[in-house]
N, C-alpha and C positions, 0 to 999 in steps of 0.2 A: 710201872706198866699196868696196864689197865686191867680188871678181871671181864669186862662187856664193854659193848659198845654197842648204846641205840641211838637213829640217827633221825632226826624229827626236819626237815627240810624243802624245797622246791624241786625243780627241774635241775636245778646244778646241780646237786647231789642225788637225784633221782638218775642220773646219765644222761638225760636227752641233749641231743646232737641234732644238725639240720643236715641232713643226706640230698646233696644237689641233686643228684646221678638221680634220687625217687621223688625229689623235691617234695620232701615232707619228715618230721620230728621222726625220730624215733631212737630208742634206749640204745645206747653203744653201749656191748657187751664188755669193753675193758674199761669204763668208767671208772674213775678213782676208786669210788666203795669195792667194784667188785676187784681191783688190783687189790685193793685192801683185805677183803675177805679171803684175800688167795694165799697170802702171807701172815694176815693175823691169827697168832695163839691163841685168842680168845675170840668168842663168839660175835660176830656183829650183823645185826638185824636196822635194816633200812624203811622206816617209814614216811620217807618222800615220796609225795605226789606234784607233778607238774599242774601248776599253777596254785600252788596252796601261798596262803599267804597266814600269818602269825596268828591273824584270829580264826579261820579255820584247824592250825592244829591247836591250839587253844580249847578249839569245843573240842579236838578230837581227843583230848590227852585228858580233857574233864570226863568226859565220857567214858574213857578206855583206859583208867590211871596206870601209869609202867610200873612195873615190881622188879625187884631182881639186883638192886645195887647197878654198881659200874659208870660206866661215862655217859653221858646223855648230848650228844653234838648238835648243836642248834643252829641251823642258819634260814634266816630269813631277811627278808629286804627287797629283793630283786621284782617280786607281784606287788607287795604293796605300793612301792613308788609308783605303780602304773596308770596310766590314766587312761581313760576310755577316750583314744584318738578319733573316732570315727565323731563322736560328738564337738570333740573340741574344734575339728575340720571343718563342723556345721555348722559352729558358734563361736569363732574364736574370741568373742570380748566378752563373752559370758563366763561365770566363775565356776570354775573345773576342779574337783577333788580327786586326788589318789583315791587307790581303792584303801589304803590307809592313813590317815594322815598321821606326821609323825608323832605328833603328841600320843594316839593313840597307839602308834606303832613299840611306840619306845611303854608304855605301858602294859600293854600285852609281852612284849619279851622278855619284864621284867614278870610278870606274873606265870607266862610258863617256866620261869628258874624258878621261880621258888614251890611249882608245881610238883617238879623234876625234885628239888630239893628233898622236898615233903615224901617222897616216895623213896629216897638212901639214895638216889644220885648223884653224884657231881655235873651239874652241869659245865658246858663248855660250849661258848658262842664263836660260831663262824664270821667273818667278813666277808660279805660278798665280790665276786670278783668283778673288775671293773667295764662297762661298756665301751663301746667304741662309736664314738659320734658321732662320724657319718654315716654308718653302715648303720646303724641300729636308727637312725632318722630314716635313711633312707628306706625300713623296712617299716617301721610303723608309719609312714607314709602312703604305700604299695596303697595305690585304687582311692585317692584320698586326695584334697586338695592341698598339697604341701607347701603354697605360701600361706594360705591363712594358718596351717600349725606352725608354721612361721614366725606368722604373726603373733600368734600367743604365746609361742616362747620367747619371744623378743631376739633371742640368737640362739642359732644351732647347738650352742654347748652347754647352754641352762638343761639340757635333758642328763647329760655326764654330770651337772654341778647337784643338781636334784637325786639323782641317785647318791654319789656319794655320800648325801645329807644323812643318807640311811646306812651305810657302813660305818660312817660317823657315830650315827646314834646305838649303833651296836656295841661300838668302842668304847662310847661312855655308859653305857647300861653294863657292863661286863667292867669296867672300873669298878662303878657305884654299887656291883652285888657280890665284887671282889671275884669273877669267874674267870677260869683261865680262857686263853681267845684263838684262834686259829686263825692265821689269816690268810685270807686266799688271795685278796686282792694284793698285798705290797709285791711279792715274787710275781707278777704281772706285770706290773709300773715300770719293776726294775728292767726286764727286755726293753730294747730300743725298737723294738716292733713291736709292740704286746697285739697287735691284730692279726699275726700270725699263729696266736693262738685261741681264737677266737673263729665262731663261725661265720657265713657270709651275715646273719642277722645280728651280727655285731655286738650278742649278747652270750650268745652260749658257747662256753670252750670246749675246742676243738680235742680232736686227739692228744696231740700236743697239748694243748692246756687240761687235758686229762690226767696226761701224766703228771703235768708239773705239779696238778692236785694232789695227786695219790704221795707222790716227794712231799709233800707240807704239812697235808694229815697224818702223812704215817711219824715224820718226825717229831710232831707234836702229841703222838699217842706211846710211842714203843721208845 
């Protein structure tokens, strides 16, 4: 059992949820972490930010270095695979980058473990949970020309193959620096519906997929 836990992360571990009823993001108060802090014996401190991507906590942890021993939980993936749709809808045969690509992505997560390390941590990297392909097309689309993003993805499901690329890359950076791994996405897959637990922007988990969170991290901590 762990004596801390700090949690370095995005929007899925930050809690945000997409509330139809006000049609707009906002923190659900039983998010996994906070189920977690309700039942963990040891202290855990959340420093997700919705849209952080690898190299923002990167500077943030150069900056800020953690002290304290304990578990250090890392997930990232979900911002960097993203790409600035609006421009791709305005160019689609023009060449378009993630906000990280993965060379670098897979280098910066190696260097905040060993950031984590350097400070008595254990790190421990998350796999991101998986999108859902039409719904999450269909959102990064909203107000946008959707066949030419179409267009440049060649087919609807290259945006699911793309992300994966990055849970991938988590898997094998968490092999290669021997970390233990937490996975969010496989108890996903395994539902015959996994977009039931998912919200309508086919990206963030829903309550239900809150919970099933807080079931995955907590058995991989206590």
């Amino acid at each position: 059992m762990t004596e801390s836990l700090q949690i370095w992360g995005d929007s899925l571990l930050m809690g945000i949820v997409y509330d139809e009823q006000r049609n707009a993001y906002t923190v659900y108060k039983e998010s996994c972490i906070n189920a977690l802090k309700s039942v963990a014996s040891f202290p855990v401190k959340n420093h997700s930010q919705m849209g952080c991507t690898a190299a923002q906590a990167l500077r943030k942890i150069k900056n800020d270095p953690p002290t304290g021993g304990g578990v250090a939980l890392i997930e990232f993936g979900g911002n960097d695979c993203n790409m600035e749709w609006a421009a791709v809808a305005a160019n689609p045969v023009a060449v378009h980058q993630p906000k990280t690509p993965p060379a670098q992505f897979a280098a910066e997560l190696e260097e905040i473990v060993g950031l984590v390390r350097a400070a008595g941590m254990q790190p421990m990297l998350a796999v991101p949970t998986p999108l859902h392909t039409a719904r999450y097309f269909d959102w990064i689309t909203k107000g946008l020309d959707s066949s030419a993003v179409l267009s440049f993805l060649g087919d609807m499901h290259r945006v699911y193959r793309w992300q994966e690329l990055y849970a991938v890359t988590v898997l094998r950076i968490a092999a290669k620096q021997n970390c233990p791994v937490v996975d969010l996405r496989s108890p996903f897959l395994e539902r015959d519906h996994y977009e039931d637990l998912l919200c309508i922007d086919g990206m963030h988990p829903n309550a239900a997929g809150h919970a099933l969170m807080f079931e995955t991290i907590r058995a991989a901590l206590c």
